[in-house]
Each structure stands twice: as C-alpha cells, then as structure tokens.
BAGU-257740 format. One line per field, with one value per residue (C-alpha): residue number from 1; x, y, z. Coordinates in nm, 3 decimals, decimal comma. Layout:
BAGU-257740
i: NUM:...
x: X:...
y: Y:...
z: Z:...
//
This chain:
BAGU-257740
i: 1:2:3:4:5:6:7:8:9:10:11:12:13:14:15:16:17:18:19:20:21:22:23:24:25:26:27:28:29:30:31:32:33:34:35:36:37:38:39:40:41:42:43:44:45:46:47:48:49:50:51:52:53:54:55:56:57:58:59:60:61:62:63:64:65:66:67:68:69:70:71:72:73:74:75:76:77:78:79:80:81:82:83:84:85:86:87:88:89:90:91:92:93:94:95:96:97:98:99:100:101:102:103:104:105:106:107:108:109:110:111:112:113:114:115:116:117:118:119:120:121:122:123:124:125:126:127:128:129:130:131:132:133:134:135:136:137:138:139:140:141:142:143:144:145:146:147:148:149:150:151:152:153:154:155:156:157:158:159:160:161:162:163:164:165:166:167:168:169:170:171:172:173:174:175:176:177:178:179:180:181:182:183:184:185:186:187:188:189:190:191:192:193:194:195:196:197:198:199:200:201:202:203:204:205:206:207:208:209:210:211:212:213:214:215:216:217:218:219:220:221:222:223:224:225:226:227:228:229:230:231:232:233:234:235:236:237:238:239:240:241:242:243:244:245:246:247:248:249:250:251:252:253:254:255:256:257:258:259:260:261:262:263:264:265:266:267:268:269:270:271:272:273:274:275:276:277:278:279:280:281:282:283:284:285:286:287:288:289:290:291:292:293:294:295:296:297:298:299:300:301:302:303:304:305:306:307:308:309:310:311:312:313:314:315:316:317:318:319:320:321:322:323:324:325:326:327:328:329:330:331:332:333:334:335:336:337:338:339:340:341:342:343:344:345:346:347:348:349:350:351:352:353:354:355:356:357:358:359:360:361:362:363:364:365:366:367:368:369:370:371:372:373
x: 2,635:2,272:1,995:1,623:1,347:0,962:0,781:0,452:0,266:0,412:0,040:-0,017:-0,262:-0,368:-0,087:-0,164:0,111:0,341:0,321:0,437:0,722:0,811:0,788:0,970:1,273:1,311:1,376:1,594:1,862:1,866:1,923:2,214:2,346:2,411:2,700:2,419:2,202:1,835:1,585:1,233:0,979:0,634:0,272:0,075:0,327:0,622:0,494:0,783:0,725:0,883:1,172:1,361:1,729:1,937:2,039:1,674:1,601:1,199:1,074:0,655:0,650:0,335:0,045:-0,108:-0,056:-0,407:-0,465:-0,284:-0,308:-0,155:0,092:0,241:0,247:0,409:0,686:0,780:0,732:0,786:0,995:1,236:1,267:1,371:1,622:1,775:1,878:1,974:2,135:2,125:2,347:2,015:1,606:1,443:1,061:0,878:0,554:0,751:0,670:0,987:1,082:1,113:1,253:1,489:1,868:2,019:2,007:1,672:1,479:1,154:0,982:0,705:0,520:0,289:0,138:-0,227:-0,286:-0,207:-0,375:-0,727:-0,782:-1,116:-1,091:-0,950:-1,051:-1,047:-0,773:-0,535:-0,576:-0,453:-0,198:-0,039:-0,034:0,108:0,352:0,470:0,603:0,851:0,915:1,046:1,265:1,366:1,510:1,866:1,737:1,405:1,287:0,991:0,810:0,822:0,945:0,613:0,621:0,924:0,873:0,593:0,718:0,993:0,738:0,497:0,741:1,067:1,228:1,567:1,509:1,895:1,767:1,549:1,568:1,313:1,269:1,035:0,740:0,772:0,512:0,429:0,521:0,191:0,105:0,111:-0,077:-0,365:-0,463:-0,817:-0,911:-0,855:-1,003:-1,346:-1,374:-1,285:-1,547:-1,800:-1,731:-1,715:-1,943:-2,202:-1,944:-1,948:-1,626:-1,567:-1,355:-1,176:-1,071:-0,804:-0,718:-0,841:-1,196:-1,081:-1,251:-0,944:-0,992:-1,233:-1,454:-1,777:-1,710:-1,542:-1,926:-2,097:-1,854:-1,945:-2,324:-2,299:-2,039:-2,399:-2,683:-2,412:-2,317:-2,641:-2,334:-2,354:-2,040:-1,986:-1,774:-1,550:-1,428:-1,170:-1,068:-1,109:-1,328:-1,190:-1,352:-1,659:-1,720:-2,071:-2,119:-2,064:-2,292:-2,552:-2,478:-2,473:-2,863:-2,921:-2,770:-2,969:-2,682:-2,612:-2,643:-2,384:-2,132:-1,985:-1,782:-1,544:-1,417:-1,039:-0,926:-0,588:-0,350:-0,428:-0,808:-0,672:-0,433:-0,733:-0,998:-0,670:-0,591:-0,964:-1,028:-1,112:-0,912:-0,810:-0,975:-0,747:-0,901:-0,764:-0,776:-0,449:-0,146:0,196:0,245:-0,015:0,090:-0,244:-0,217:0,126:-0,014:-0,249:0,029:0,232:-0,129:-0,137:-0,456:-0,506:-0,512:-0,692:-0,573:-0,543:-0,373:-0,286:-0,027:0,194:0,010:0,154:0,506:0,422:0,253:0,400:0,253:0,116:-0,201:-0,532:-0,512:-0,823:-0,924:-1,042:-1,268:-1,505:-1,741:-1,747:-1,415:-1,395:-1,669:-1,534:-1,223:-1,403:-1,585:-1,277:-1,155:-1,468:-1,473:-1,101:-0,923:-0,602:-0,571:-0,602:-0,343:-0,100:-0,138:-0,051:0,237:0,341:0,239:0,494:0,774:0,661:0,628:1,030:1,117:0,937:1,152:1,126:1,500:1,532:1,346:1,592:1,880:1,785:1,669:2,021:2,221:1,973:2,027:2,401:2,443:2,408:2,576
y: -2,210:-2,285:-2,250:-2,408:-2,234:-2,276:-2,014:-2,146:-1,864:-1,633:-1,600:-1,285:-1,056:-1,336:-1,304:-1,351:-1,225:-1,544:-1,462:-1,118:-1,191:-1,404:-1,154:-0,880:-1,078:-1,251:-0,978:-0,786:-1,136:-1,279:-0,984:-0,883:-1,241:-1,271:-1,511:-1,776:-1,965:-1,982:-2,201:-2,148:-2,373:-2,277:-2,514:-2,302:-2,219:-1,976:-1,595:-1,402:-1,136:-1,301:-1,351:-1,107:-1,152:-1,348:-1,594:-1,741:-2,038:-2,147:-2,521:-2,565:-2,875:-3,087:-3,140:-2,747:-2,779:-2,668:-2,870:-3,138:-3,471:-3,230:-3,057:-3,414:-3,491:-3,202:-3,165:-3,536:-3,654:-3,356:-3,130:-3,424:-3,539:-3,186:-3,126:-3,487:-3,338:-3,012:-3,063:-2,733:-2,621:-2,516:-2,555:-2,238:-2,269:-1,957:-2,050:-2,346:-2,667:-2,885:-3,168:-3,485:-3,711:-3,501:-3,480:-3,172:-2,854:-2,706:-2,324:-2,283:-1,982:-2,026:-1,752:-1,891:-2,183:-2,041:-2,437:-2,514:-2,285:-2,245:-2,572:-2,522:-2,268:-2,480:-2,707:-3,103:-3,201:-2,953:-2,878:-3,313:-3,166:-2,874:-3,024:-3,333:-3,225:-2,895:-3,022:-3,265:-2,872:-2,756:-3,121:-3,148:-2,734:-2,684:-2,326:-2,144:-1,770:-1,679:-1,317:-1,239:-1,315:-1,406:-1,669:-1,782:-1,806:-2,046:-2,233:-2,307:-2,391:-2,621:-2,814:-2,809:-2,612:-2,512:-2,105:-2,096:-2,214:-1,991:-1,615:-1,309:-1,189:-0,909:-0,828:-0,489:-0,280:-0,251:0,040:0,065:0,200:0,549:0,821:0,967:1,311:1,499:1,492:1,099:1,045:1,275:1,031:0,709:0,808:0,871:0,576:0,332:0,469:0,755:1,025:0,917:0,831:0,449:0,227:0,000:-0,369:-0,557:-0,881:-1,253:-1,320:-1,649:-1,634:-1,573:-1,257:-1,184:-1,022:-1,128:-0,944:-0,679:-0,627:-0,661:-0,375:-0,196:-0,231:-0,135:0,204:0,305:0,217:0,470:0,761:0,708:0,872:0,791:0,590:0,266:0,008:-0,176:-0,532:-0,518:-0,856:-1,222:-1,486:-1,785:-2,078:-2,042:-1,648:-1,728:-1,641:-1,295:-1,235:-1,419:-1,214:-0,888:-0,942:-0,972:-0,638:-0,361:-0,168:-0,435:-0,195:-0,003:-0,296:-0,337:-0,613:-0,517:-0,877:-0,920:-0,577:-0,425:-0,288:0,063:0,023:-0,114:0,137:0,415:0,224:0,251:0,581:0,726:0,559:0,702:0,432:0,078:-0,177:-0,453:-0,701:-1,079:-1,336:-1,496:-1,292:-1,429:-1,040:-0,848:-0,636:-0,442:-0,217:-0,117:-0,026:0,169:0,338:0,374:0,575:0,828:0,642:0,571:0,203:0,020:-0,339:-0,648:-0,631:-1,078:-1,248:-1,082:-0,809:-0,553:-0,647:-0,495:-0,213:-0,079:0,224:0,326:0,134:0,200:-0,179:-0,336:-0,704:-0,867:-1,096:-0,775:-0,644:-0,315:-0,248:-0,259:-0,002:0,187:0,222:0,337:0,580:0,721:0,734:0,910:1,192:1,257:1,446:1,482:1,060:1,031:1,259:1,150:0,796:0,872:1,048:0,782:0,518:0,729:0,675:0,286:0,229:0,286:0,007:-0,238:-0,276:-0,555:-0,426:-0,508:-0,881:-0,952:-0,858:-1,090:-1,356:-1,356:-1,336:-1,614:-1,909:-1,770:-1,927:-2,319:-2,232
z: -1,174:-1,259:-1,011:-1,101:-1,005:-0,943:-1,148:-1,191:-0,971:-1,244:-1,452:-1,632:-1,451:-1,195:-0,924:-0,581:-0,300:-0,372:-0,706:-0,651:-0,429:-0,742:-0,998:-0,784:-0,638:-0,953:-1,193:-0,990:-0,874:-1,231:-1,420:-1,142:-1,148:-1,573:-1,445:-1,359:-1,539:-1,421:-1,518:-1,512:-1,445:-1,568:-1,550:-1,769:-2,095:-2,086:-2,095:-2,281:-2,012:-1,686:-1,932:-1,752:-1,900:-2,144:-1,923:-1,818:-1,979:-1,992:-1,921:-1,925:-1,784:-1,781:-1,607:-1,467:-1,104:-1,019:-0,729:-0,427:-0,671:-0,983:-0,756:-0,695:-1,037:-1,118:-0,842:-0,814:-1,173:-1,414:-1,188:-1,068:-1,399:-1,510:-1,230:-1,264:-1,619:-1,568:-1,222:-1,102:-0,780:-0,654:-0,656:-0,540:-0,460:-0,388:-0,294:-0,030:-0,235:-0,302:-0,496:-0,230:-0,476:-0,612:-0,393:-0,400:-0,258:-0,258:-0,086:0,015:0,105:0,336:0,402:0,625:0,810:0,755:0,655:0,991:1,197:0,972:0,796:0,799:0,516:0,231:-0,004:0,187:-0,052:-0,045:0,331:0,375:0,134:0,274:0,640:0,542:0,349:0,478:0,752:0,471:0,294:0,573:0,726:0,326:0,280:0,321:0,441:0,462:0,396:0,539:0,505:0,954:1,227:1,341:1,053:1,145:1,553:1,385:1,141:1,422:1,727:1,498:1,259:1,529:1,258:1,410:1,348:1,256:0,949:0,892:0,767:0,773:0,404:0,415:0,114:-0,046:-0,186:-0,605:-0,776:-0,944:-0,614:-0,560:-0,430:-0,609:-0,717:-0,611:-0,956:-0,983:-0,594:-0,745:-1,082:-0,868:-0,605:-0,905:-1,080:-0,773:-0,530:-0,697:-0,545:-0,152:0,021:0,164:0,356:0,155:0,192:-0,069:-0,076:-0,176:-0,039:0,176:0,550:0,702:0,597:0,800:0,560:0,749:1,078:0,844:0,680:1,029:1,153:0,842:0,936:1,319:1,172:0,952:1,244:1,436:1,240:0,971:0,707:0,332:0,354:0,163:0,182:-0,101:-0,115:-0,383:-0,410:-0,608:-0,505:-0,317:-0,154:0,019:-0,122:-0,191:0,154:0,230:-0,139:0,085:0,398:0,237:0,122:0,530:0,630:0,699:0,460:0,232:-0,063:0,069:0,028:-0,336:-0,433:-0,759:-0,844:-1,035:-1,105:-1,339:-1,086:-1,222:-1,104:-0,788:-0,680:-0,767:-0,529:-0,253:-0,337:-0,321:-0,038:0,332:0,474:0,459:0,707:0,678:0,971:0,900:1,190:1,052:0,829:0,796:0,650:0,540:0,227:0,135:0,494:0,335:-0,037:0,173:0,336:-0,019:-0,114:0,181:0,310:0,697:0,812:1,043:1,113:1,329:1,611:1,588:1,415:1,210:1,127:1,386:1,296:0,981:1,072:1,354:1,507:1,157:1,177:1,461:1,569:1,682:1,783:1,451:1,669:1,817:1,593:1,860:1,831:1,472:1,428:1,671:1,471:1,169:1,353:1,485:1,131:1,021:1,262:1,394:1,114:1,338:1,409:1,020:0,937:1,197:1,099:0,702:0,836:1,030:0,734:0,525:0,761:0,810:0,455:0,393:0,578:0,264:-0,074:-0,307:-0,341:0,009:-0,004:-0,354:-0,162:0,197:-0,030:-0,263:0,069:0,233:-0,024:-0,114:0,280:0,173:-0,212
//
C-alpha cells in the first residue's frame, strides 16, 4: 500500500499549528505502519529530520508554495504529476489543500474555516483562494478530519458537508512543554521582564487573535491595580502586525508590553512556564492549543468563551467575552489577587490537559482515513 502525503508545512523551526499536527501524527503512523510506503511531498527541499522511518520516501517538488497563484502550481501541476506516477491508494493533506485534477482517493484536514468567517484578515489573494476553493476541498475529500466539533458543526453548516463525513481529530500538546522550576521562573522573569511577573499571550500575531483588545485589557488591568505587571506577546508576525507596534506607543503602559518575535521551543515553554497566567482571547479558534501548553505548564488560563475555544478548555479556563475590554481586565484582576481561583484552575487544567495526546490525534486520524482504504 502506498499513501502520498502533503508535507510541505514540515520547515525546520518555523512550524505553525498545521505544521505541528504534521510533525506529531506523522511520526508516530509511519513508523507503526513499516508495511506502507509513504511518500513525502516537500516545497522547500527534503530535511533528513522528518525522515522518520525506512519506509518514507522524499519528493521536493517545484515551485515553494508560498502563496494562492504558487499553491496552484504546486498542487495541480507538480503534485498531480507526482501522484499520476506513483499512484498511491491515498493523498493525505494536512493543512486541507487537495489535488483537483488528480482522481483518487484523497484526506483533508481542515482545521478551520477562519477564511470564511474573518476574510478581512488575510492577504486579498489568498483570502479569493481559500474561499473559493475550500469549499472544492471539502466536495473533492473522500473524508475529512477536522480538530472540533465546533469545526466540524461548521464546516458542515457553511459548505453542506454531510458531517458523516467528517471526524473530530483532536490537537495534543508538545512535549517540550513542561512545567518549570522556581529557579528557571526567577532567571526567565529576569531575563524577560527585569524580575516582575506577567500575563502571557502565544500564538501568531494575525487579528483574529485579538491581540489589540488583549493590550487595551492589559492597559485598563494597570490604570486599576497600578501593579508592576507586564505583559508578553510571544508570537511571529503575520499580516497587518505593524499595528499593535503602533498601538503600543499610544498606551499609557505601552512599555509594559514586550513583544519576543520567533522563539526555540525551549525559550517558549520558559516564557509559559514563568508566566502568571495565559490570556488566550481570540475572536475565532477552530482549537486553540496555547491555553492547553499553558495547562501542560501549571499556569492558570484565561480564554474566550466563542467558538471552539470552550470545547477545549472546559471548566479549566476563567472564560470571558473576547469582544469586552471590561471583562477581560476583570479576569486578570481576578487572576492577580485570588490565589485560591488560580490554584483551582491549574488543578483543574491538569485534569483537562489528559484528555490532549498527539497519541490520541495519530490514532483518530489512522482509524479516520483507514474508513475509505
């Protein structure tokens, strides 16, 4: 049996959450699976290190899908070409983007239709891209994984997606993460912040994020409690960015808001660790994995209480409207001063946080396309 599969989120240091999922479900199902041949399809040349097992075979195939017009060329010129000649039983596509050329079996994972919902916040080209072709993803699939069942209730309501088809494949959490030691909290603290504990946000600085509201929050929390608290926004720039640089020079606090920029995973899970809690506020998750690296840390979360975000959480999260500025502040205030709500909530994040394996996701995912092969 040989299955194809789309690998080009795979980049060394520079994985995003799709990439992730990749990484993690991939090196557990193809070293289990030595009876099938996989081949990998990589944009950017073959890194040795997402060679998980002998029976991985490597294809860079030309041009870099960097953007809509390359992703074309790459999935119906390059890819097809590839798949017409190896004729695998199946195409797996993490990241949702299929081959419509091609005719066999093919798997998308979408893990959410934040395209759909926030257009606004990408790039003109590849938001006519996603939207018009998503939809085709999703028609073309013999079967879909998505990462909740708030993803799938919505992949089902706005593409008529019979939900059947689709199955619930839920993230896990690194294993870089863990939680940190008082002597590594007292050097992070020093290093990051001058000593002085913070709220912490992770993630990709996109608007959906919610970053803005996140730093207004973060200015009404100091005009409040006048505390020496910071705040850090541990996370790469996207898109528009520019603009919360801009808005932190209007805050009456702006100093106390630090930006790190790309970060090892070591560095990262320190800022987590050392952190007085995660504020995790998006206006639109199809999962949310940062509030559960919190959780893997011992660190209290606040987070949204929309979309998929208290699927994830459950009751191990202080939810809060991610539209009210009030309520956010609130939150962090609560945080700040109620020792008993922060410890019950890491005790609770410890229970939630079992209930999140990237053993888990391999497993759905191998059981999920083993249903059309």
């Amino acid at each position: 049996m040989k299955i194809a599969v789309n690998t080009r989120l795979l980049r060394k240091n520079k994985m995003d959450g799709i990439g992730w999922f990749t990484y993690n479900t991939l090196k557990k199902i193809t070293v289990e699976h030595p009876e099938i041949e996989f081949h990998f399809f990589f944009d950017s040349g073959v890194d040795n290190s997402f060679i998980f097992s002998d029976n991985i075979i490597p294809h860079n195939l030309f041009p870099p899908a960097k953007h809509a017009i390359l992703n074309i060329a790459w999935f119906e010129v390059s890819v097809k070409t590839r798949l017409k000649h190896i004729n695998p039983d199946l195409f797996l596509s993490p990241d949702g983007i299929l081959c419509l050329g091609w005719a066999g079996r093919q798997y998308g994972v979408i893990h959410d239709l934040n395209f759909y919902h926030m257009p606004e916040v990408l790039k003109f080209s590849n938001r006519k891209y996603y939207n018009y072709y998503f939809p085709k993803f999703a028609e073309k699939a013999a079967r879909i994984g998505t990462v909740s069942n708030f993803s799938k209730e919505d992949i089902t309501q706005n593409f008529g997606i019979d939900q059947a088809k689709i199955d619930v494949l839920y993230n896990g959490i690194n294993d870089f993460f863990t939680p940190c030691d008082d002597e590594t909290i007292k050097k992070t603290r020093l290093h990051i912040t001058n000593g002085e504990p913070y709220f912490v946000f992770t993630g990709s600085l996109s608007p959906r994020k919610n970053i803005l509201r996140l730093m207004q929050a973060f200015d009404l929390y100091k005009q409040i409690t006048k505390s020496s608290e910071k705040l850090v926004i541990a996370g790469s720039n996207l898109y528009r960015a520019k603009a919360l640089r801009g808005f932190k020079e209007k805050m009456l606090f702006g100093k106390d808001v630090l930006f790190t920029g790309h970060i090892s995973n070591a560095e990262m899970n320190n800022i987590v660790g050392s952190a007085l809690a995660m504020v995790f506020v998006p206006v639109f998750e199809g999962f949310g994995i940062p509030p559960l690296e919190a959780m893997q840390c011992n660190i209290p979360v606040i987070a949204s209480n929309t979309t998929s975000v208290p699927e994830i959480t459950g009751d191990a999260a202080l939810l809060v409207d991610p539209y009210n500025i009030d309520d956010i502040a609130r939150a962090m205030i609560s945080i700040k001063t109620d020792e008993a709500l922060r410890d019950a909530l890491i005790l609770r994040g410890n229970l939630r946080k079992s209930y999140f394996s990237w053993d888990k996701t391999s497993d759905l995912l191998w059981d999920s396309f083993n249903k059309i092969m």
